[in-house]
C-alpha positions as CSV (number, residue, x, y, z in Angstrom):
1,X,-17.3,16.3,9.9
2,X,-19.3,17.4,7.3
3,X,-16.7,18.6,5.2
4,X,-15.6,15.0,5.3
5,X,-18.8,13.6,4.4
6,X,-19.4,15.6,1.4
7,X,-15.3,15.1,-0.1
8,X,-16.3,11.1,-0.1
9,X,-20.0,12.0,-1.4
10,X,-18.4,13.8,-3.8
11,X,-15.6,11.0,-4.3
12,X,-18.9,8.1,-5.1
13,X,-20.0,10.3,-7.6
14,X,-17.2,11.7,-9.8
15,X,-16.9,9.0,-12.6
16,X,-13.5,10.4,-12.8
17,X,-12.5,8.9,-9.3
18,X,-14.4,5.6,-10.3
19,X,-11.8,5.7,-13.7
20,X,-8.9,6.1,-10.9
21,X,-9.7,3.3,-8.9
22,X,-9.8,0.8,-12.4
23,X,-6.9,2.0,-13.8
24,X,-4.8,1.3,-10.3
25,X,-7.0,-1.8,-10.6
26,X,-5.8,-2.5,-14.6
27,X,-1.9,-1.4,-13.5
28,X,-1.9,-4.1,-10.8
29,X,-3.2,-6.6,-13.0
30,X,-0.3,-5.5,-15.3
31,X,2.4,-6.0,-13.0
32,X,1.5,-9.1,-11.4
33,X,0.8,-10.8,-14.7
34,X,4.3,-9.9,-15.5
35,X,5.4,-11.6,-11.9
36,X,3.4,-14.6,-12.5
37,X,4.8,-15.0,-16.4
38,X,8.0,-15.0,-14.6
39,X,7.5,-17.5,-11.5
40,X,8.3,-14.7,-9.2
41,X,7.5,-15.2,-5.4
42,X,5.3,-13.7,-3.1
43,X,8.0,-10.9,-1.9
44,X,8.7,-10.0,-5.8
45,X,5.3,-9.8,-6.1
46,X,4.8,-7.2,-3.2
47,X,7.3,-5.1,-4.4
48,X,5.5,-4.8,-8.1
49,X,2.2,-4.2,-6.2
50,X,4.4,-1.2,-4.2
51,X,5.8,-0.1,-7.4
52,X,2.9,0.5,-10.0
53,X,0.6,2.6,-7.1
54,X,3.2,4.7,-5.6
55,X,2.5,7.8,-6.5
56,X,-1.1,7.7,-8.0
57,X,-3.2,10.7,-7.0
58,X,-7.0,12.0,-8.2
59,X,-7.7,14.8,-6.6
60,X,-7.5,14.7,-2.7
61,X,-6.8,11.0,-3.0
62,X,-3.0,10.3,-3.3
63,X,-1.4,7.1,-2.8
64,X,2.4,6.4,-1.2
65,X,3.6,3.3,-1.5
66,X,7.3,1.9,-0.3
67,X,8.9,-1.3,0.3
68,X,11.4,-1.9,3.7
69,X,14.0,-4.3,2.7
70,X,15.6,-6.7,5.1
71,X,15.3,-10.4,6.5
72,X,12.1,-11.7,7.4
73,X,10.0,-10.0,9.7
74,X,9.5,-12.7,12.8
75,X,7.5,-12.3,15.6
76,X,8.0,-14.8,18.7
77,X,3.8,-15.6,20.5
78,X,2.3,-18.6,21.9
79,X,0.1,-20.9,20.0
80,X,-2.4,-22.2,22.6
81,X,0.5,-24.0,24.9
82,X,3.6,-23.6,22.7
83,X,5.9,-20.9,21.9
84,X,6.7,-20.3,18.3
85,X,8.4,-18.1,16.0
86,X,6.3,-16.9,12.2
87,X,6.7,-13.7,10.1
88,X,3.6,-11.4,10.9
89,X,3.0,-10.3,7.0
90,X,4.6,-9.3,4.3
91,X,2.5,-6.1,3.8
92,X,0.9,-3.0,5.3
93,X,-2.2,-1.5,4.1
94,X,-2.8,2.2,6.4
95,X,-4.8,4.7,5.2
96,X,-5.5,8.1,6.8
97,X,-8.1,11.4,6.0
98,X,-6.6,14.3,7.3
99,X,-7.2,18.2,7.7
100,X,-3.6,19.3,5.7
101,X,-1.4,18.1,8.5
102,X,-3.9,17.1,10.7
103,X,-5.4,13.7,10.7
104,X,-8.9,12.7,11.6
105,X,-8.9,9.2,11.2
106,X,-6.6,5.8,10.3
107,X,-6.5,2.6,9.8
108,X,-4.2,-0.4,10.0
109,X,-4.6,-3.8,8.2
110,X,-1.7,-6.6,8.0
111,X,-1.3,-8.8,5.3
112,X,-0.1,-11.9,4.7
113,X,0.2,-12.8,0.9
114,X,0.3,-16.2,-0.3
115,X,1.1,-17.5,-3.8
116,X,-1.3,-20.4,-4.9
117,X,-0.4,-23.7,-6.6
118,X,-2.7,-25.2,-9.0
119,X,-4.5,-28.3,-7.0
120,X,-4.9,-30.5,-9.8
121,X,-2.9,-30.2,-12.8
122,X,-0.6,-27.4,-14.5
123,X,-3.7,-27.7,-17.1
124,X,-6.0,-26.6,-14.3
125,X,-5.8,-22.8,-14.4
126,X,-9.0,-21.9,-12.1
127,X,-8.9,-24.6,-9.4
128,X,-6.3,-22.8,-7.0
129,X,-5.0,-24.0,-4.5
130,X,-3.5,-22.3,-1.1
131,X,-1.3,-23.7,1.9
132,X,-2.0,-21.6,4.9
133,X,0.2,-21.5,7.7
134,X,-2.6,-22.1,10.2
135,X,0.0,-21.4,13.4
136,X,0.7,-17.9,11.4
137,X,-3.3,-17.4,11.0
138,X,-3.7,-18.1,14.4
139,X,-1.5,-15.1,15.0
140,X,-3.3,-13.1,12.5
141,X,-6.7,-14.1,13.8
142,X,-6.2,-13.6,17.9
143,X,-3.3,-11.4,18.1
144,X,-2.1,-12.9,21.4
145,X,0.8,-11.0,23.1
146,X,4.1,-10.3,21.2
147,X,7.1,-10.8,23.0
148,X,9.5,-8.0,22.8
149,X,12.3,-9.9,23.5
150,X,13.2,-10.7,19.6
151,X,12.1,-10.6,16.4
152,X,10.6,-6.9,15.1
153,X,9.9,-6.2,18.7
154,X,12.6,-6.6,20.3
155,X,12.8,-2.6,20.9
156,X,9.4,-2.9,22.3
157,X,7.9,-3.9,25.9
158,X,5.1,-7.4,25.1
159,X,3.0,-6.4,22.4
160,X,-0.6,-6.9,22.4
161,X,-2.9,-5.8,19.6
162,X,-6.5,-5.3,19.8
163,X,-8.3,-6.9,16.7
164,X,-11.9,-5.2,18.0
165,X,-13.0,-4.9,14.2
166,X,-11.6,-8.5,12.8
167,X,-9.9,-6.9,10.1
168,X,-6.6,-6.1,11.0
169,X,-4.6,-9.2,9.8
170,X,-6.1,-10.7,6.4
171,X,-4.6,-12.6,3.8
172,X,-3.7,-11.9,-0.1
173,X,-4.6,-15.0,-1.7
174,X,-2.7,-14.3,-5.3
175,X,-3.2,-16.8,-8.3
176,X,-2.5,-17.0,-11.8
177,X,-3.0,-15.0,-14.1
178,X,-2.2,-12.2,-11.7
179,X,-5.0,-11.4,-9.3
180,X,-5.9,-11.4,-5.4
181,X,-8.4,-12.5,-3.5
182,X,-8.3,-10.3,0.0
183,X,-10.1,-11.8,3.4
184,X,-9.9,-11.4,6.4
185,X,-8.2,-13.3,9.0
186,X,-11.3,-14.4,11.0
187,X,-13.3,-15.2,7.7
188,X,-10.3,-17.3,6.4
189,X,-10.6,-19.4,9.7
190,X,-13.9,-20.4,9.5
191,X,-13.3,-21.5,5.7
192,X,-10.3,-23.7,7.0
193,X,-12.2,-25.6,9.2
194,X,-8.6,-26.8,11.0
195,X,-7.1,-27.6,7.4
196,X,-3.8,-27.1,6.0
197,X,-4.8,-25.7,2.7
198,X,-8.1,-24.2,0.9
199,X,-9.2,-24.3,-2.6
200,X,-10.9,-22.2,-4.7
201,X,-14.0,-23.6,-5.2
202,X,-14.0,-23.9,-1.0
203,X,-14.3,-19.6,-0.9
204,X,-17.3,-19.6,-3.6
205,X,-19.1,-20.2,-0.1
206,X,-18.1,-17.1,0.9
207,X,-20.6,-15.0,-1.5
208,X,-23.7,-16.4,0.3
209,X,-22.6,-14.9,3.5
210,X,-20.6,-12.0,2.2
211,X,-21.7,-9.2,-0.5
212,X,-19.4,-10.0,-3.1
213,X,-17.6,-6.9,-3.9
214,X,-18.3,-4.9,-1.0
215,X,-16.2,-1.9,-1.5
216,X,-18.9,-0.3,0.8
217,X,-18.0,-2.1,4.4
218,X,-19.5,-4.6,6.8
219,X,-19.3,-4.6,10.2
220,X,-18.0,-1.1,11.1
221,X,-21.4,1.0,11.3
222,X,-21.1,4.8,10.1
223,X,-23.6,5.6,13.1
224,X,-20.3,6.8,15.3
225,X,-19.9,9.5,13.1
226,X,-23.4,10.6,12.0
227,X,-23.7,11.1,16.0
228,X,-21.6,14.0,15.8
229,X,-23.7,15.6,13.0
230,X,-26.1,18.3,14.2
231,X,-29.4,17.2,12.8
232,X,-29.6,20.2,10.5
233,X,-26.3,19.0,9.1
234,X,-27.5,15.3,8.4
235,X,-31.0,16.6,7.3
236,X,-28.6,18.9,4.8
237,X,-26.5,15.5,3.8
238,X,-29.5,13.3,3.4
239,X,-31.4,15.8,1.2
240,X,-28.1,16.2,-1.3
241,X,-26.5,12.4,-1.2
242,X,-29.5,10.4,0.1
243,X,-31.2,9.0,-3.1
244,X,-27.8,7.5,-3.8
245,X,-27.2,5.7,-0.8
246,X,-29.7,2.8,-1.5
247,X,-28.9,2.1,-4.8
248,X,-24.6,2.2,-4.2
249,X,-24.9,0.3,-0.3
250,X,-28.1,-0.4,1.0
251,X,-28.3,1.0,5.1
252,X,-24.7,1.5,5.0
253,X,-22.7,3.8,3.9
254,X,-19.6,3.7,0.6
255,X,-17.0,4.6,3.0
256,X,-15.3,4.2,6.7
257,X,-16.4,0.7,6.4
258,X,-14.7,-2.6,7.0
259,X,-14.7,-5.1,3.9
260,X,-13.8,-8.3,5.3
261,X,-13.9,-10.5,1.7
262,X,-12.9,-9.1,-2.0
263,X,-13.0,-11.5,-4.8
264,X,-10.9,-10.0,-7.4
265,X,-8.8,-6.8,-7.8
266,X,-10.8,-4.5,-8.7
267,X,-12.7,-5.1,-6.1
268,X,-9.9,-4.4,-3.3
269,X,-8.4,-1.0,-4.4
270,X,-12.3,0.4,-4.1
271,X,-12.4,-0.8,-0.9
272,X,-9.2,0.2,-0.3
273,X,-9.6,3.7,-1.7
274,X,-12.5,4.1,0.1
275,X,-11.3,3.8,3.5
276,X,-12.7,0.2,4.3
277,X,-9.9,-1.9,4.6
278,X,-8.2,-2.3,8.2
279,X,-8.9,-1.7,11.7
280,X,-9.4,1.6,13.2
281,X,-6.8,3.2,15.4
282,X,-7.6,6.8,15.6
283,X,-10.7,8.7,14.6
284,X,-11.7,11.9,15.1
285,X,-8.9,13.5,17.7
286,X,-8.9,10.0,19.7
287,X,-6.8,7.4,19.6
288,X,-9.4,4.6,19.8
289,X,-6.6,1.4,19.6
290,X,-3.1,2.4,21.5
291,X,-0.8,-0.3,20.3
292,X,-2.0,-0.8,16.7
293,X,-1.9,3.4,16.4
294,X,1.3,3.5,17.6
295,X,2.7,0.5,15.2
296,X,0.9,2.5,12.1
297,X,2.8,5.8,12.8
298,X,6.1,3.8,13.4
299,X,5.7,2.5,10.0
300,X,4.6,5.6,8.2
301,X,7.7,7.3,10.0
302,X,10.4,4.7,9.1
303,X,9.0,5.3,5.3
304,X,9.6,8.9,5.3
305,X,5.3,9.8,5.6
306,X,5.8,11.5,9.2
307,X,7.3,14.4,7.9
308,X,4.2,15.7,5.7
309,X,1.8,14.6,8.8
310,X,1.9,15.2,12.9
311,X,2.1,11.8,13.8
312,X,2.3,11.1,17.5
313,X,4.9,8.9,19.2
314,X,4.0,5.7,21.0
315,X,6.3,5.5,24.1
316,X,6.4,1.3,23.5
317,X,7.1,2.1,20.2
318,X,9.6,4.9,20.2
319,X,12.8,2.9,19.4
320,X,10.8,0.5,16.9
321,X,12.2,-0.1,13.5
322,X,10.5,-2.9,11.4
323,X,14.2,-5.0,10.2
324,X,12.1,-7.3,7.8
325,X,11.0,-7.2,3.9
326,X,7.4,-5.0,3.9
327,X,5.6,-3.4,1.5
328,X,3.6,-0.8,3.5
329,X,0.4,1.0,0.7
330,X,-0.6,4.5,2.2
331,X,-3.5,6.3,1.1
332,X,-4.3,10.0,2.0
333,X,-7.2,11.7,1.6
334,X,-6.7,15.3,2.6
335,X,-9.7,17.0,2.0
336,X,-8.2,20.1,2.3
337,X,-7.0,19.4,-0.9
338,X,-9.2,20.6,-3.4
339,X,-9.8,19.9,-7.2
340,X,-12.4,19.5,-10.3
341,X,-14.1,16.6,-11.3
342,X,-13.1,15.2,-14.7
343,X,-15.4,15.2,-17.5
């Protein structure tokens, strides 16, 4: 444990890791400018996102990112009283720390990405408007039980998938000139209000309830983990890191967090590098969210990620093999891994 603490203490501080995470940030805004310039859809612009990181590494951060081709990924649930039949996203954001093979903790999040349309005028660049599917937020939101008769889970017995921290479905609001706005599925809700569609200036509301650019977490507290430090060990930690954490996050901490709103880019990949995107399925030699631990390792597998990693198999999910178009974003932090801070 506290080797882990001090690689992401030592992570906050390198200006060499902050230059990582903005030049992923800079590559992304790249690519998607590119897409937009070209009218591409929300599926081209996945795969551009899955292109430009793959491969991106600083130290004992590395990033793997792949896209499954196929037809789209459907899911069959009930919405309140009726049965119906949406995609459940178009991308896959997991992220584990790990001991070499061994992991120590991993996270899921689901996301559906959604292109928006100007809402006045083609002269109106920053007014943005988004539809939203609200049956396929719903799903997103609640999670109700997935049947496995069809769809992506046919292989599998009913699905059900416990959202305990709110953040693992979310959505990828893109716009023009080539950004995303990332939020949560739950957060997303209450800004829809039972509408079909959202504009931008109806997520401005957002800051006053959210940090904006919290790339150090909400609503996951670190206190799980500092319960396993022996006091001499957090005394240590405090004493070394401590006059930083009030200035970089207040009472929490940079890392293990759970970001449920990111207003631009940049934003995201540090809270995505950073370990505070998605909902927890395993931490710490338990497996604290069965169904959503055994779909993550059923994805990292079908990419090709199992064989560097001991990944446990899921019994509902043994035969499961997503047949849809996903872009699934890995990033490892192995902190066996070691390396020298860049001047």
């Amino acid at each position: 444990m506290h080797r882990i603490l001090e690689t992401f203490m030592e992570l906050i501080k390198d200006e060499g890791f902050l230059g990582f995470q903005n030049d992923i940030a800079l590559d992304i805004y790249n690519e998607l400018g590119k897409g937009f310039s070209a009218n591409e859809n929300e599926v081209s612009l996945v795969t551009k996102l899955c292109e430009i990181t793959n491969g991106k590494s600083y130290g004992p951060v590395s990033i793997r990112a792949d896209k499954i081709h196929g037809s789209r990924s459907y899911v069959e649930f009930h919405y309140m009283d009726k049965p119906v039949t949406k995609e459940l996203g178009d991308m896959a954001i997991i992220t584990i720390v790990s001991k070499g093979r061994e992991r120590l903790f991993q996270k899921l999040c689901l996301i559906q990405n959604k292109k928006g349309n100007n809402a006045d005028s083609s002269k109106n660049k920053e007014n943005v408007r988004w539809d939203i599917d609200l049956e396929q937020l719903y799903l997103l939101k609640n999670f109700p039980r997935l049947s496995g008769n069809k769809g992506i889970f046919k292989h599998c017995n009913d699905v059900s998938f416990r959202n305990t921290e709110g953040s693992l479905g979310a959505f990828g609001l893109l716009h023009f000139p080539g950004d995303m706005i990332f939020i949560t599925a739950p957060l997303l809700t209450e800004l829809m209000k039972g509408r079909k569609s959202l504009n931008t200036s109806d997520i401005s509301v957002v800051e006053s309830n959210c940090t904006a650019g919290n790339q150090n977490g909400m609503g996951f507290p670190f206190l799980p983990l500092l319960g396993e430090i022996h006091p001499m060990m957090y005394e240590e930690l405090w004493h070394r890191y401590g006059g930083m954490w009030p200035h970089m996050c207040g009472s929490t901490m940079p890392f293990f967090g759970n970001t449920p709103f990111s207003r631009d880019m940049y934003d995201f990949v540090r809270s995505w590098t950073q370990a505070n995107i998605g909902e927890t399925s395993f931490s710490f030699g338990e497996v604290i969210n069965t169904a959503v631990d055994g779909l993550s390792n059923a994805l990292l597998r079908q990419i090709g990620f199992g064989e560097s990693m001991d990944l446990p198999v899921n019994r509902n999910f043994a035969e499961f093999h997503w047949e849809g178009e996903l872009g699934v974003a890995v990033t490892h932090i192995d902190i066996d891994r070691e390396y020298k801070k860049k001047k």
